[in-house]
C-alpha positions in Angstrom: 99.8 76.8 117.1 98.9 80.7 117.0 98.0 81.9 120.6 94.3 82.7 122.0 93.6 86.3 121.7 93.1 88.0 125.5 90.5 89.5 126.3 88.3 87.4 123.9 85.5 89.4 121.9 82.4 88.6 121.4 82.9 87.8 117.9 85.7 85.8 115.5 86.3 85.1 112.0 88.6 82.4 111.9 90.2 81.7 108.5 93.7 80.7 107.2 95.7 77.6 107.9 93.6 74.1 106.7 90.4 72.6 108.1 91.6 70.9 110.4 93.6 73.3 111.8 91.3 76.0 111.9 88.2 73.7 113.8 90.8 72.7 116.6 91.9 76.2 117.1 87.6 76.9 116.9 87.4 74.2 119.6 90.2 75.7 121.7 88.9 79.5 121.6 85.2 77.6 122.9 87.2 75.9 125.3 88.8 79.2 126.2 85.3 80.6 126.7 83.3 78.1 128.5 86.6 77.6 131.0 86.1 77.2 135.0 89.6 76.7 135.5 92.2 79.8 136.0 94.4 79.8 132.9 91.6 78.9 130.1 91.4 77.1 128.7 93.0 75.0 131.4 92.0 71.3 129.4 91.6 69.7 132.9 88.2 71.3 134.0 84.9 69.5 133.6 84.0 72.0 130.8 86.7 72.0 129.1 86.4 68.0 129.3 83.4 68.4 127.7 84.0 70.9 124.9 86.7 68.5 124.1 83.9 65.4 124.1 81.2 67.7 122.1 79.3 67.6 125.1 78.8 70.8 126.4 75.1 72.2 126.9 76.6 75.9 126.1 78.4 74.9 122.9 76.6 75.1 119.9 77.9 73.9 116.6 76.1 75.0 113.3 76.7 72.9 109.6 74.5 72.8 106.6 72.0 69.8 106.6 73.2 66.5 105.5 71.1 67.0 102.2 72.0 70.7 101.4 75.0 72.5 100.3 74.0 75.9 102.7 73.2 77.0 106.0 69.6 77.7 106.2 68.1 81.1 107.4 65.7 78.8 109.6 69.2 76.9 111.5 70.0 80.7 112.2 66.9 82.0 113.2 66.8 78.6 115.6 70.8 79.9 117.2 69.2 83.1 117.3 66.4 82.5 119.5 68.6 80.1 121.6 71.5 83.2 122.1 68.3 84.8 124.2 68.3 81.8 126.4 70.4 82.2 129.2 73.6 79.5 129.6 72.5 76.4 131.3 75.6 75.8 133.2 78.5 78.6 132.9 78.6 82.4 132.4 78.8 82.1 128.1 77.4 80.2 124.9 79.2 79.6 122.2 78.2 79.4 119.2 79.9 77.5 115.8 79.2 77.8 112.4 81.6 76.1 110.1 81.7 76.4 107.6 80.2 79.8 107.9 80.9 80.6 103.7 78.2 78.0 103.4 75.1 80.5 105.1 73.6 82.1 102.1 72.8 85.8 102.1 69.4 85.4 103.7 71.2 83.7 106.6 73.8 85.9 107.1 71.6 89.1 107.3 69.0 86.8 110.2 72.8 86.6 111.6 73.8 90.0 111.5 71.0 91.1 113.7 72.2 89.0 116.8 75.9 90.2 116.1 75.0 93.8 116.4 72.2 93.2 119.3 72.9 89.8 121.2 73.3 89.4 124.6 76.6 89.9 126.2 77.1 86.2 127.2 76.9 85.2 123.9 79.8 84.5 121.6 80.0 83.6 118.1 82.7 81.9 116.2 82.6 81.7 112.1 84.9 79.8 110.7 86.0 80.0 107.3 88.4 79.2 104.2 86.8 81.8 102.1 85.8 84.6 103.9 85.1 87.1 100.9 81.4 85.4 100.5 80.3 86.5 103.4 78.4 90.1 103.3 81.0 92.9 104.5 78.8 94.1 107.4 79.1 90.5 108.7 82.8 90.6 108.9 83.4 94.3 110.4 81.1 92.8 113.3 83.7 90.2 113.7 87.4 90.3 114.6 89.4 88.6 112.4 91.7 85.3 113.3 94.0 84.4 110.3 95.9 81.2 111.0 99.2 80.8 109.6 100.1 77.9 107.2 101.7 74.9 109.0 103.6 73.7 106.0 106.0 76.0 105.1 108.8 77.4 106.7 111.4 80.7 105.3 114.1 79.6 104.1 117.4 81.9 102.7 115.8 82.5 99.3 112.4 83.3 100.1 113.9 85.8 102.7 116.0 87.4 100.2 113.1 87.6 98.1 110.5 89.4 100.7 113.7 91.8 101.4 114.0 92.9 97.8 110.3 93.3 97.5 110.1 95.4 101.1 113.0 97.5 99.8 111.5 98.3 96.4 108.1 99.3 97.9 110.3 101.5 100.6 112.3 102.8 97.6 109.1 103.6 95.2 110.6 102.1 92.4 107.6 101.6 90.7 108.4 99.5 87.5 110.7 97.4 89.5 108.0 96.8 92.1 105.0 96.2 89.6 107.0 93.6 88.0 108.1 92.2 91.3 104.3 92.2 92.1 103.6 90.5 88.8 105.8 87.9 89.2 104.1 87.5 92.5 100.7 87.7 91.3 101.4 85.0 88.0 103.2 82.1 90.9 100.6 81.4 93.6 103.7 79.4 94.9 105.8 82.4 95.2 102.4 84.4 97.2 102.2 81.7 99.5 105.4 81.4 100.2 105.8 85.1 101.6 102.5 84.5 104.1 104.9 81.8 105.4 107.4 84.9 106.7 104.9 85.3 109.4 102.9 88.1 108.2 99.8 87.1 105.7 100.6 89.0 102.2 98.9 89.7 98.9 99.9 90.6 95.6 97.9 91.9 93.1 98.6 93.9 89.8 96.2 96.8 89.3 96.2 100.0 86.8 95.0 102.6 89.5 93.8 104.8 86.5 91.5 102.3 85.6 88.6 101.7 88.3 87.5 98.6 87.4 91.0 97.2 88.0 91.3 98.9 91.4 88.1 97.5 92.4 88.9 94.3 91.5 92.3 94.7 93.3 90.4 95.7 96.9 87.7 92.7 96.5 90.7 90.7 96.1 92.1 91.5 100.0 89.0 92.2 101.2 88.2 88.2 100.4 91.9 87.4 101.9 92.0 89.3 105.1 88.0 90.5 105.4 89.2 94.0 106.5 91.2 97.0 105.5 92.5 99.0 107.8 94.8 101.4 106.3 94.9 102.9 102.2 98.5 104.3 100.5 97.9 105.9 97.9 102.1 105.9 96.3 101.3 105.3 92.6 102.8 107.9 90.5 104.2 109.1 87.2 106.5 112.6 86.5 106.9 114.5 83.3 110.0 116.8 83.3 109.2 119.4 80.2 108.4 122.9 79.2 104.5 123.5 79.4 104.6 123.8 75.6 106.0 120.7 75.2 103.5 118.2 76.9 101.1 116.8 74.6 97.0 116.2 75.7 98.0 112.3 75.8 101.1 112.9 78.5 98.2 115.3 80.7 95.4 112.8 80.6 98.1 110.0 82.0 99.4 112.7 84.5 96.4 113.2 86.0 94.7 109.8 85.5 97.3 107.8 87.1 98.6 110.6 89.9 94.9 112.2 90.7 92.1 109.7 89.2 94.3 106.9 90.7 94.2 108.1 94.4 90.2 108.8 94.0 89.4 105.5 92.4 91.6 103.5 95.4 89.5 105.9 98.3 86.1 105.5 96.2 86.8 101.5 96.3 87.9 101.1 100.0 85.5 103.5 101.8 82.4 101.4 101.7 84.2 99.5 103.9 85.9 101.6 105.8 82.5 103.7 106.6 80.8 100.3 107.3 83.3 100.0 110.1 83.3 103.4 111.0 87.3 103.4 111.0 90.4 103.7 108.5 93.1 105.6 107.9 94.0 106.8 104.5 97.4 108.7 103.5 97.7 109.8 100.1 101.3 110.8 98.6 101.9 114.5 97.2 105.1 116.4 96.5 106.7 120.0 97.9 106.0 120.7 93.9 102.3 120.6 95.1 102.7 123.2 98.1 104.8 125.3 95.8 105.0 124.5 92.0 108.7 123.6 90.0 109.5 124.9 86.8 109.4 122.7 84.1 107.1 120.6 85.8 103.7 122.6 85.4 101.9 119.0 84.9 103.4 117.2 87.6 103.0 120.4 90.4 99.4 120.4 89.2 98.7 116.5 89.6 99.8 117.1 93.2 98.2 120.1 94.3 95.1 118.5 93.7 96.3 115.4 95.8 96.7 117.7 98.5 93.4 119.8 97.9 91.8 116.1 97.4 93.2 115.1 100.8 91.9 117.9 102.6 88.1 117.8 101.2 88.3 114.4 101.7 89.3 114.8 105.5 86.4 116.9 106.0 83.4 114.5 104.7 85.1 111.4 106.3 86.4 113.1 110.1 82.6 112.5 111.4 83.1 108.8 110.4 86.1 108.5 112.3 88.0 107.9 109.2 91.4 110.1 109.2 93.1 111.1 105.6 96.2 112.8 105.5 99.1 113.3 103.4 102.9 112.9 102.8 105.0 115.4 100.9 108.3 114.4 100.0 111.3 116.7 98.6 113.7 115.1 97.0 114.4 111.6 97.7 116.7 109.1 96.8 114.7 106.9 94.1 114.5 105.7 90.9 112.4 108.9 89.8 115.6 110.9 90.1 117.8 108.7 88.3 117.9 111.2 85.3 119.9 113.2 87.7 123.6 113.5 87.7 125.0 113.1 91.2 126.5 116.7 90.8 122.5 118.0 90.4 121.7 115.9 93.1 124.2 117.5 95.4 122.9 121.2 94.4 119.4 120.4 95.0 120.2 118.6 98.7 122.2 122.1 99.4 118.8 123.9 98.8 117.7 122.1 102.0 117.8 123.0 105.4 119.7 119.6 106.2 122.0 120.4 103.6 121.3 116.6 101.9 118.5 114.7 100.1 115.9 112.2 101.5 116.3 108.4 101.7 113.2 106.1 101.1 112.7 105.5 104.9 112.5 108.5 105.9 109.4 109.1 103.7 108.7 105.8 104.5 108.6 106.8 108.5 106.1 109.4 108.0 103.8 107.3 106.3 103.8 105.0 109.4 103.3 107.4 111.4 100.1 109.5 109.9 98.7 105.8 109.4 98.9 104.5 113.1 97.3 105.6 116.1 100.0 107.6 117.2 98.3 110.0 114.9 95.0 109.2 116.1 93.9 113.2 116.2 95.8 114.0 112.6 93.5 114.8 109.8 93.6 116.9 107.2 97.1 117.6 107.4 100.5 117.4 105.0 103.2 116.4 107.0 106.1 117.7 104.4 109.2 115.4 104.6 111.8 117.7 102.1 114.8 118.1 104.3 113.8 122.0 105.3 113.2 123.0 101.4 110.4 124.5 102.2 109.5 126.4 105.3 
């Protein structure tokens, strides 16, 4: 079973595995709480005796009504008056609701009050199996518990098969990958079967030039994992030609998919992120959109506005504690370049400092980085990952 979280917070979303399994790990977590002994929860002290009975003066438990479907606004008004009243016998109340889907809007907002403002002895515990109806403000005032599933364990094909799709997103292969993620997306089977790898996953199919789609796509995770922590923008499409040569259909796809696409993803994730007061957001560019490549007018343009995108967008979002950066890759070993002979591909490593071109990881790397912590004081910035090609 998945391991208490230590320190506890004051607030938990509990979601994932199966009923059962997620109101036994509820009960454990109160347990955890209420504890006298010295490793809680301990299971032999008289509270956690009593947890484990349903007899505990400091644990409350909160269910719709035998004849309704919801939670009522009054039941929450009732825990919230009661979260005022000081424990009866230990140092913290606990407080239940499960299924906490079922409080309807009116209850979740009489909730959200005592999340933001209760007292600190107070802890709250919502468990769930469909997290996305709860309001968003509600979940970024909780931390987020997902259980794993019980029932399914990797076996030598699904491995192989969450190692060609890691390698594909590394590589930014992106036909291969979207109909990897397709696949995915049409065989629930196939979705679940990754989350049982260890780490929850989601794949969804989205057009990032269409906003509707990309909306849809973030509602999607935000109802999976009720928070987002961290936006890639990779999509992307190339046009190697003479200006002269590109037709208005080939710009309007340029642009749509490589600048449109990167402002439809931040415009659909930053409610959220701003809710929470925290994200991290990396966009992709190219050296062609520090410097500009012949023959590729189009393409350099599509990325110097990524980058002046990136930098704007830095600015406005830095007082909310939301970073946005962005990666510049030379040229790397990918699909992109397969039009390339290897004898071209040699000429343009030489061109580099290194004297070689990039590999997917490497790029990869420096995404990682400017997303994490380790970056925590980065903004605004384009880290440039192009061997030495241009400094």
């Amino acid at each position: 079973m998945m391991e208490l979280p230590n320190p506890l917070s004051h607030a938990y979303l509990i979601t994932g595995g199966g009923g059962d399994s997620r109101a036994a790990f509820a009960g454990r977590l109160a347990a955890a709480y209420l504890c006298e002994g010295d490793t809680p929860p301990c299971g032999r002290c008289r509270a956690c005796r009593k947890v484990g009975k349903g007899s505990h003066p400091d644990l409350s438990r909160t269910a719709p009504p035998p004849d309704k479907a919801e939670i009522t606004v009054e039941q929450i008004r009732a825990l919230r008056a009661d979260a005022y009243v000081r424990p009866n016998e230990g140092r913290r109340k606990v407080y239940v609701i499960d299924p906490a889907d079922a409080m309807n809007p009116a209850a979740q907002n009489a909730l959200l009050k005592v999340l933001e403002e209760g007292p600190a002895y107070a802890a709250f515990l919502l468990v769930s199996d469909r997290p996305g109806k709860l309001l968003d403000t509600v979940r970024s005032r909780c931390e987020l518990l997902s259980l794993p599933r019980e029932d399914a364990l990797p076996g030598p094909e699904l491995l192989e098969r969450a190692e060609t799709l890691a390698e594909l997103l590394l590589a930014g292969d992106e036909l291969a990958c979207a109909q990897a993620l397709v696949e995915l997306e049409l065989s629930k089977p196939k979705a679940e079967e990754l989350s049982a790898l260890g780490v929850p996953a989601l794949a969804v199919q989205a057009d990032v030039a269409e906003e509707g789609q990309v909306v849809r796509m973030v509602d999607n995770v935000l109802e999976k994992f009720c928070q987002l922590d961290i936006l890639l923008c990779a999509a992307g499409v190339s046009h190697l030609g003479l200006i002269s040569q590109i037709d208005g259909d080939q710009w309007r796809r340029l642009f749509a998919v490589n600048v449109d696409g990167v402002h439809h993803c931040c415009r659909a994730v930053l409610p959220h992120m701003l809710g929470r007061k925290s994200g991290s957001i990396v966009t992709v560019s190219s050296m062609w959109g520090q410097v500009g490549a012949s023959c590729e007018a189009a393409y350099s343009a599509t990325k110097g506005a990524v980058i002046a995108y990136t930098k704007a967008l830095a600015k406005e979002l830095g007082p909310s504690n939301i970073r946005v950066n962005c990666v510049a890759p030379g040229v790397i070993d990918t699909s992109m370049n397969d039009h390339l002979s290897p004898k071209e591909l040699a000429v343009l490593g030489e061109e580099a400092a290194l004297c070689r071109i990039g590999q997917p990881r490497e790029v990869a790397e420096a995404i990682c980085f400017l997303a994490s912590e380790r970056a925590s004081f980065i903004t605004g910035q384009v880290l440039s990952v192009d061997g030495g090609v241009i400094v």
